[in-house]
C-alpha positions as CSV (number, residue, x, y, z in Angstrom):
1,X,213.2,2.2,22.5
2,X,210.7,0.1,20.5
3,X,207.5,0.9,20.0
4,X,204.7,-0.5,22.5
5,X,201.4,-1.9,20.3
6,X,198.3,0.4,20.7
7,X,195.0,-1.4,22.4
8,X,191.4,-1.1,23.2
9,X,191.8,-0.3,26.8
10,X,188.3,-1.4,27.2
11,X,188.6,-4.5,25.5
12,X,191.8,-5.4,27.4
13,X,190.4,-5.5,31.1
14,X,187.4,-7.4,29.3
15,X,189.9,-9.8,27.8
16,X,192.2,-10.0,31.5
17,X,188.6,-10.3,33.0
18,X,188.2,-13.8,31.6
19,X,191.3,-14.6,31.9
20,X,191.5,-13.6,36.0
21,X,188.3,-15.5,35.9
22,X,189.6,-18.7,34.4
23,X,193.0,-19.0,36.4
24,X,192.7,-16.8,39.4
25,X,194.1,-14.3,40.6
26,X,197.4,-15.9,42.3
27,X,198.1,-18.2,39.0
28,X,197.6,-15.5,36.1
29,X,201.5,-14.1,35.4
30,X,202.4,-10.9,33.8
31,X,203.0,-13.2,31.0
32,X,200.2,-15.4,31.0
33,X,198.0,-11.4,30.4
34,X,200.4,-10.3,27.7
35,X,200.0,-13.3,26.2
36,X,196.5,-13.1,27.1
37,X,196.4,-9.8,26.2
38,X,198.4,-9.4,22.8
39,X,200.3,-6.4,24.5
40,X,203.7,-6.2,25.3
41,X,205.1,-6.0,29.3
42,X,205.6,-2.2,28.6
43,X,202.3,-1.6,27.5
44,X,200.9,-3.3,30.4
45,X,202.3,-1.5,33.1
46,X,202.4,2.0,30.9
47,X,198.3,1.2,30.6
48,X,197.4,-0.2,33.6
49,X,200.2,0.0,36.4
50,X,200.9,-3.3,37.3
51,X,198.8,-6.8,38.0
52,X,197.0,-5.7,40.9
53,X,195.3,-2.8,39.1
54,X,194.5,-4.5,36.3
55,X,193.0,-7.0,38.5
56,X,191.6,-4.1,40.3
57,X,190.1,-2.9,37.1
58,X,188.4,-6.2,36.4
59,X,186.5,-6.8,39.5
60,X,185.1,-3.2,38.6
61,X,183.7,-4.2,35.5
62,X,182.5,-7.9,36.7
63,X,180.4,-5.8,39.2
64,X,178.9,-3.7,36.2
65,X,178.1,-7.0,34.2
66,X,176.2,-8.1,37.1
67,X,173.7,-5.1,36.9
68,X,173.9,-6.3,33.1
69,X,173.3,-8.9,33.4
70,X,170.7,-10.2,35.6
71,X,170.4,-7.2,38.6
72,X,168.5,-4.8,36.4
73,X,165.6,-7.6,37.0
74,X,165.0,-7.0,40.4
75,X,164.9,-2.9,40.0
76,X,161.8,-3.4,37.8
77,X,158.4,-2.7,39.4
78,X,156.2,-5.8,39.1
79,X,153.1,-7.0,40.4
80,X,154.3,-10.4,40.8
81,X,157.7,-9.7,43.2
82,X,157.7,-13.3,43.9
83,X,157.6,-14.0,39.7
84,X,160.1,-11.5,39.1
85,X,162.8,-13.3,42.1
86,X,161.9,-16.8,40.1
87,X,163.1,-14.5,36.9
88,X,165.8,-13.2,38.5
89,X,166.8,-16.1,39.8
90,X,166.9,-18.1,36.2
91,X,169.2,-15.3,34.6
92,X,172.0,-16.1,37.5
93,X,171.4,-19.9,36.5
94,X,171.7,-18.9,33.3
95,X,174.5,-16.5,33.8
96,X,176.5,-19.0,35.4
97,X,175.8,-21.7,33.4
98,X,177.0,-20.2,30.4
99,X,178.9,-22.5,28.4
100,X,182.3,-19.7,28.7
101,X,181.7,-19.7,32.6
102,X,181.0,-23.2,33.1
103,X,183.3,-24.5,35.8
104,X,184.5,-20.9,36.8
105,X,181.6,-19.9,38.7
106,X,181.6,-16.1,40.1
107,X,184.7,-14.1,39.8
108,X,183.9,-12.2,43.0
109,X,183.1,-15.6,45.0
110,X,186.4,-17.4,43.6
111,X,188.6,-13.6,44.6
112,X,186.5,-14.2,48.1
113,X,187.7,-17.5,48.8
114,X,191.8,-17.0,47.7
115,X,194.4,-15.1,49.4
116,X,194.0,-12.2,47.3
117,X,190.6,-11.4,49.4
118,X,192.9,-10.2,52.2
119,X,194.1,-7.5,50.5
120,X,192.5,-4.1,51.2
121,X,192.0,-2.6,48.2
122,X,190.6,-5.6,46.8
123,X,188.6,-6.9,50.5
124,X,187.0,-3.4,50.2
125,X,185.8,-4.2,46.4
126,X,184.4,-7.6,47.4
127,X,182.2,-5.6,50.3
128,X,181.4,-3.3,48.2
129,X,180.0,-6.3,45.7
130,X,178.7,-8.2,48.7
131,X,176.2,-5.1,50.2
132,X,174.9,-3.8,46.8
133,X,173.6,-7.1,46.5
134,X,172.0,-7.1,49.6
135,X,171.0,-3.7,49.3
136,X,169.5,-4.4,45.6
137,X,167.4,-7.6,47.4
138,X,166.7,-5.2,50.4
139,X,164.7,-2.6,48.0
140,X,163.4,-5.4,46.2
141,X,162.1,-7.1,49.2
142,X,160.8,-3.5,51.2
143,X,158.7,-3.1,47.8
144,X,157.2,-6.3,48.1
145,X,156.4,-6.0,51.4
146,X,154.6,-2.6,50.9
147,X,152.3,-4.5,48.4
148,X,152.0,-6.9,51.1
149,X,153.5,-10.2,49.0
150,X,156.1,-11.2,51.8
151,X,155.1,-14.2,53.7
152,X,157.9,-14.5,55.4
153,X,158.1,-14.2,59.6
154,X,161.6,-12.4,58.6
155,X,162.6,-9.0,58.4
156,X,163.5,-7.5,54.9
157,X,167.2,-7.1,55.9
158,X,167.4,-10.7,57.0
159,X,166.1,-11.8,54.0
160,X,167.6,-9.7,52.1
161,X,170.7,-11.4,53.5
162,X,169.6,-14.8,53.0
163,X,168.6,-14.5,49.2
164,X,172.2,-12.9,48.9
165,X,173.2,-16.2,50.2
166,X,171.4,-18.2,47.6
167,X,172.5,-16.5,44.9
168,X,176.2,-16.9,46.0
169,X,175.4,-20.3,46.1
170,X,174.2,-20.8,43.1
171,X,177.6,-19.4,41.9
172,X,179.4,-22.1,43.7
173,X,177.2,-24.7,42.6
174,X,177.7,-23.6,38.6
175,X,181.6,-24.4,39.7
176,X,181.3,-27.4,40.8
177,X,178.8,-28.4,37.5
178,X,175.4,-28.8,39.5
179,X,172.5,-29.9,37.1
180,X,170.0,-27.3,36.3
181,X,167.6,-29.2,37.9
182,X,169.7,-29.3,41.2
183,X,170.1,-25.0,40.9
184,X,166.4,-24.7,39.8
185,X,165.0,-26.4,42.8
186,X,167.6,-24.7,45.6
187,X,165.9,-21.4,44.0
188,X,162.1,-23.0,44.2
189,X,162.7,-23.5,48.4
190,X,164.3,-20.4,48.5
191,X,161.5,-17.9,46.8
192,X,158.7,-20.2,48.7
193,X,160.2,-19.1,51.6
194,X,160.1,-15.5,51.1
195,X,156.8,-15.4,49.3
């Protein structure tokens, strides 16, 4: 029996995380991630199981880089909420367009449009994605309203919802390479019509 090559675990799902990101879900083999990976088959499925859970694994930690990312923005207490959605808003432009994530857009959005989306373990991860981000604009947006900055005729929840929207959006539009400009001012109507 030959010896399997010892990994950073950690750096591994970061590493298939890209790579899930780039290809998809449906054409990344077992090969292409111990390729990938610099791991052989054995220490693949020893480490992580099989494909699936790897891929299981990753949309776990894209969800933590989002709070890294850019969602740590909106849990800040400000005086300006509607300066602090145009702030938000610029990190997920600049988030997604990242030269490394140019083209991909969002790993969660891409996962939501395949086939792969109608599998349960994963459709219950995308949920999961989908309503902490409406629940992280729907705190945002109560606290705002309790300092009386929403102008809006619509109800936190709904626009909690919509702003969820956008930002998915702006995901796509990173995808299909959308100028700045083009993101920046889909953001501008958006925030005007909340505050």
């Amino acid at each position: 029996m030959g010896r399997h090559k010892e990994f950073d675990q950690e750096k591994a799902v970061d590493q298939a995380l890209e790579l899930f990101w780039e290809k998809g879900y449906e054409s990344t083999s077992i090969q292409d991630l111990c390729d990938h990976l610099g791991i052989h088959r054995g220490s693949l499925y020893d480490t992580f199981g099989d494909k699936h859970e790897l891929f299981l694994a990753c949309l776990d930690r894209f969800s933590q880089r989002a709070d890294e990312n850019y969602n740590y923005i909106l849990k800040e207490d400000s005086d300006s909420p509607r300066e602090q959605l145009e702030r938000f808003f610029s990190k997920v432009i600049d988030v997604s367009m990242n030269n490394a994530a140019r083209g991909r857009g969002c790993l969660m959005t891409n996962t939501t449009l395949g086939p792969v989306a109608n599998v349960p373990n994963v459709a219950r991860r995308l949920e999961a994605h989908a309503m902490n981000t409406e629940s992280l604009f729907f705190s945002f947006l109560m606290r705002a309203q309790n300092k009386g900055c929403l102008k809006s005729k619509h109800s936190p929840r709904e626009l909690a919802r919509f702003l969820s929207g956008i930002k998915q959006g702006l995901h796509v539009m990173a995808r299909n390479a959308a100028e700045r400009s083009v993101m920046e001012d889909f953001c501008k109507v958006a925030v005007s019509a909340v505050f």
